[in-house]
C-alpha positions in Angstrom: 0.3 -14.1 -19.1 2.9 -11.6 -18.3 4.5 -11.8 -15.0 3.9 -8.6 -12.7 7.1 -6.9 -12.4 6.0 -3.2 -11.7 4.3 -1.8 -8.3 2.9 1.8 -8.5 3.4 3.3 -4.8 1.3 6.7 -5.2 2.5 8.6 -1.9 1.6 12.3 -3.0 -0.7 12.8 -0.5 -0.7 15.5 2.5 -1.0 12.9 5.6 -3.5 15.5 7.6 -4.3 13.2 9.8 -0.8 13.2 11.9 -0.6 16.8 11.6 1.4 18.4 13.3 4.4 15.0 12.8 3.5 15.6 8.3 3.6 19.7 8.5 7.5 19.2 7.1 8.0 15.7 6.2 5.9 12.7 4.7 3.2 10.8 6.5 5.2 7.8 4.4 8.1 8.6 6.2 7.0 8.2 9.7 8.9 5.3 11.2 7.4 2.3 12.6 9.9 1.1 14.8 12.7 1.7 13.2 12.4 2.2 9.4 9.7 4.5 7.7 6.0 3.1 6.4 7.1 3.2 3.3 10.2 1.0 3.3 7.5 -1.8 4.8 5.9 -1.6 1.8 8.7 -1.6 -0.4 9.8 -4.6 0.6 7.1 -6.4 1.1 6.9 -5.7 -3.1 10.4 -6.7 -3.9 9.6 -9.7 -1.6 6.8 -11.0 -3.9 8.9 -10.4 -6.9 8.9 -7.3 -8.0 11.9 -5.3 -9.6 11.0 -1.8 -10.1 8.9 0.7 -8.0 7.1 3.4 -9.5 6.2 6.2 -6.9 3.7 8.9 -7.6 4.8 11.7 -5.8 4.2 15.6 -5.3 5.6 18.9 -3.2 6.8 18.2 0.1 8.1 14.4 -0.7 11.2 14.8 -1.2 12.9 13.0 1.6 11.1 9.8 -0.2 13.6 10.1 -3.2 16.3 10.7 -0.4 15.6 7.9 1.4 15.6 5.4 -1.5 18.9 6.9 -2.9 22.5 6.3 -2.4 23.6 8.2 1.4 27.6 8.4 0.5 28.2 11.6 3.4 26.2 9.1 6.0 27.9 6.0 4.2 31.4 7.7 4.7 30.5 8.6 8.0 29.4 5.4 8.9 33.0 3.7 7.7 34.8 5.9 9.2 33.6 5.3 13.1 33.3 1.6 11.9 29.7 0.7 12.1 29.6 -2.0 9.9 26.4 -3.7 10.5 24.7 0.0 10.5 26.4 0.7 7.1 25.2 -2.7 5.1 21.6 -2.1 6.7 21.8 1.4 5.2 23.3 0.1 1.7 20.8 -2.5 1.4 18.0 0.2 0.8 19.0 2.1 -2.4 19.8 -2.0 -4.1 16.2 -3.4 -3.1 14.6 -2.3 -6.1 14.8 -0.1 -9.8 13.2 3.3 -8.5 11.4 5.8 -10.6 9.8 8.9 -9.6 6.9 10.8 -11.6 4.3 13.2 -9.8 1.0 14.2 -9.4 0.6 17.8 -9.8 -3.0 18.6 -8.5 -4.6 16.2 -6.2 -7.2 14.4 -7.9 -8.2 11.2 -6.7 -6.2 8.2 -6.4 -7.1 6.8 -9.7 -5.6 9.9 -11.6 -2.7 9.4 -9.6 -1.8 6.1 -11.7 -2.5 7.8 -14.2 0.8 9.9 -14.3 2.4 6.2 -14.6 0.8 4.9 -17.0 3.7 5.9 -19.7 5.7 3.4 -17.6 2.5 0.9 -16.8 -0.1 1.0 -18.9 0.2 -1.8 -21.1 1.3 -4.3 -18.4 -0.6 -5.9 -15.3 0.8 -4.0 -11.9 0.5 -4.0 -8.5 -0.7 -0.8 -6.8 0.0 -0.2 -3.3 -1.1 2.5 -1.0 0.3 3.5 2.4 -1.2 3.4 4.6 -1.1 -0.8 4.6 1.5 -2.8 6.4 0.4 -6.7 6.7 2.4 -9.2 9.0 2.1 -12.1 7.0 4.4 -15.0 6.7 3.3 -14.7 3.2 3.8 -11.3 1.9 0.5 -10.1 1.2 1.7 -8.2 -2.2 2.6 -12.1 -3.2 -0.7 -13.6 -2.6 -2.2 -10.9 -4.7 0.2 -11.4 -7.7 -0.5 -15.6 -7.6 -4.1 -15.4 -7.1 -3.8 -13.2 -9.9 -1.8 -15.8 -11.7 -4.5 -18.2 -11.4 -7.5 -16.2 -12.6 -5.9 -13.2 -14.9 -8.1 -10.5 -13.6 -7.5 -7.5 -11.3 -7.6 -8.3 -8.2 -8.3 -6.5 -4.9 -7.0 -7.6 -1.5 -9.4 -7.5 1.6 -9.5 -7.9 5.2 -12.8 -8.4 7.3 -13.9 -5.8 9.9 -16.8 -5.3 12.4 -20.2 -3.0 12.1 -18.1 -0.2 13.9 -15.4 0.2 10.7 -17.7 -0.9 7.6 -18.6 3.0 6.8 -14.5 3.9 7.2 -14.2 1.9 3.9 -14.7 0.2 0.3 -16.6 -2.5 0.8 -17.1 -5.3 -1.4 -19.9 -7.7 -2.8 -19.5 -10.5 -4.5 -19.7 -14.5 -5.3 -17.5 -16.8 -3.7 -15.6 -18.8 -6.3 -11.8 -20.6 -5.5 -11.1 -18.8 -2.2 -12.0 -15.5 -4.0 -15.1 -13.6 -4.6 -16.1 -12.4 -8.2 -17.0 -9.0 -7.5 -20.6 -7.7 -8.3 -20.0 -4.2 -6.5 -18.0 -1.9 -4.7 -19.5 0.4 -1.9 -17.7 3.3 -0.8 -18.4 4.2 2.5 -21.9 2.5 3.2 -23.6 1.9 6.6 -24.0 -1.2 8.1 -26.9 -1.5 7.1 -26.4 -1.2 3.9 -24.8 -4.2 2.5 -24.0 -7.7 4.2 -20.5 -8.3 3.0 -17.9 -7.1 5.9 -15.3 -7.6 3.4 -13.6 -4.2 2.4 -10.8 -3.1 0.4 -7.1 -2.3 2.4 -5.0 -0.5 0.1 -3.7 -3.4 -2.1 -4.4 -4.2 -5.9 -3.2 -5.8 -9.1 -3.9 -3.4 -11.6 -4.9 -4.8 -15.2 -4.8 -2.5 -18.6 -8.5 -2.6 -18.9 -8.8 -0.7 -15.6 -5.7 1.7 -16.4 -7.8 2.0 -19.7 -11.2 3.1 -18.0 -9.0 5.2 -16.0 -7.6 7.4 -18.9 -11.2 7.8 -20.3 -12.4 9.1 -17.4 -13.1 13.5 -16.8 -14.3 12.4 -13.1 -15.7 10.2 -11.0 -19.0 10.8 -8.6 -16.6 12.2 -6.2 -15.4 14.7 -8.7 -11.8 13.0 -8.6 -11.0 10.1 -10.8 -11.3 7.1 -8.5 -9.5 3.6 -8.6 -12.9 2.5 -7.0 -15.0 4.1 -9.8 -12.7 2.8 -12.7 -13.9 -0.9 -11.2 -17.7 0.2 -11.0 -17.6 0.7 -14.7 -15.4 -2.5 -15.5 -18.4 -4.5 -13.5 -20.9 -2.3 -15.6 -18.8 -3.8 -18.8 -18.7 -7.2 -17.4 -15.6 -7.1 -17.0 -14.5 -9.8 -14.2 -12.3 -8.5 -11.1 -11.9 -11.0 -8.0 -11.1 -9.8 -4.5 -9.1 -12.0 -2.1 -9.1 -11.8 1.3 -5.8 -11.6 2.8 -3.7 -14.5 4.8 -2.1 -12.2 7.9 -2.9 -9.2 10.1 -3.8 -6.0 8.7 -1.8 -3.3 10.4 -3.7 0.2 9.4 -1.2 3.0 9.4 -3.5 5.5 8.8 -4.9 7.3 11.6 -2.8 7.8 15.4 -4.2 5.0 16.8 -3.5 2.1 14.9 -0.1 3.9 13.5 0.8 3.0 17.5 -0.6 -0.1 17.6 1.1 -1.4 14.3 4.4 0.2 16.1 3.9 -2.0 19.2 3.2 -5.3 17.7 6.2 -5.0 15.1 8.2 -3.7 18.3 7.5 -7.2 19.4 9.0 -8.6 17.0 12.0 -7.2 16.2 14.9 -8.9 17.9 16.4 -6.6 19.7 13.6 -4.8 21.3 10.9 -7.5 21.9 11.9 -8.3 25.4 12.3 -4.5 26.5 9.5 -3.4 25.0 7.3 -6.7 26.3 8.7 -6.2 30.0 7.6 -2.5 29.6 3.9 -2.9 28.7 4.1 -5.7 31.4 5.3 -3.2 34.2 2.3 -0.1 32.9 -0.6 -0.4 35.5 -3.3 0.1 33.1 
């Protein structure tokens, strides 16, 4: 089995939903705390043994490829007034990985936005992450994925439980329970509560086999009219074709609205070692 070596990062959407912060720069590139979504996500993919990132980009992302890229004006500058520990933090980014940049002209559907990698990663098993998905795990969630994928050799989709109140915000997924997994007999997009038992839905996480990039390149459209990810694993099921979801070991920090975007800030402010007791005596001192 070949090991996974390759992470697809598709960021080329136009983050409308923290207009007016994304009107000139990428919902990606918001910072939580004090580095951008993205760079989460980055290295919680080089942490689980990946070497090169593949990010699917389009208009308006440039400040991605800046970010990712060797800084030598800011290095200099940094030298020169003798930040040192500011300097190696900065360095540190542009070595984490092998980047490469292709984009996605038209926005059509998440699953077409592999697509324009699949000259790099077609033929290979990868792992595909969205961003919209930070997970504080002492186990980097991107890891789990790639060894339960290790175990069983199929695609594999990584999960988190919600309540009634969030099922219909999400892909939700059926299936057997089999080795701390579930062998997947469908995907809903979007139900109701009352549509389906399973709380179980899909965060943003995959390991993407060549079957699936395979279906992928076959398909004109999905029922949405945009090639889907989630449709592409629809018609693997239909072909009995196994793919396992496993829920996730951590907390499931959702980036992607306002709310939780400040609520993934505040617990990671927590955390970080030199703001954790200002920002805990802070919330302490609100009368709320």
């Amino acid at each position: 089995m070949r090991k996974i070596k390759k992470a697809i990062l598709p960021v080329a959407g136009f983050g409308t939903r923290f207009l007016p912060a994304t009107k000139s720069q990428p919902k990606e590139m918001l910072p939580v705390v004090d580095k951008p979504v993205i760079q989460y996500l980055v290295e919680e993919a080089v942490a689980s043994g990946i070497e090169e990132i593949i990010f699917v980009t389009g208009r308006g992302k440039r400040a991605i490829e800046d970010h990712f890229d060797v800084a030598y004006e800011l290095e200099n500058t940094l030298v020169e007034k003798g930040k040192t520990a500011v300097l190696e933090e900065v360095q540190e980014i542009a070595k984490l990985a092998k980047f490469t940049y292709v984009r996605q002209p038209y926005p059509l559907g998440d699953g077409h936005a592999l697509l324009q990698a699949a000259h790099i990663a077609r033929y290979e098993p990868v792992l595909v992450l969205f961003g919209d998905c930070i997970y504080d795990a002492e186990v980097p969630a991107s890891k789990q994925l790639i060894e339960a994928f290790e175990k069983h050799g199929t695609s594999m989709i990584g999960t988190a439980v919600v309540g009634d109140d969030e099922v219909s915000q999400f892909g939700v997924i059926e299936g057997e329970e089999d080795d701390g997994t579930l062998k997947m007999t469908k995907m809903i997009e979007k139900p109701e509560p009352s549509e389906t038992d399973s709380r179980q839905v899909a965060v943003g996480k995959y390991i993407v086999t060549p079957d699936i990039m395979d279906i992928l390149a076959g398909m004109e459209d999905g029922k949405s009219g945009e090639i889907r990810l989630a449709d592409a694993f629809e018609i693997a099921i239909e072909r009995e074709t196994e793919i396992r979801s496993l829920p996730l070991e951590g907390e499931w920090l959702d980036t992607g609205d306002k709310f939780n975007f400040l609520k993934a800030t505040i617990q990671l402010g927590l955390k970080h070692p030199n703001l954790k007791d200002q920002l805990r005596d802070h919330l302490k001192s609100l009368e709320l």
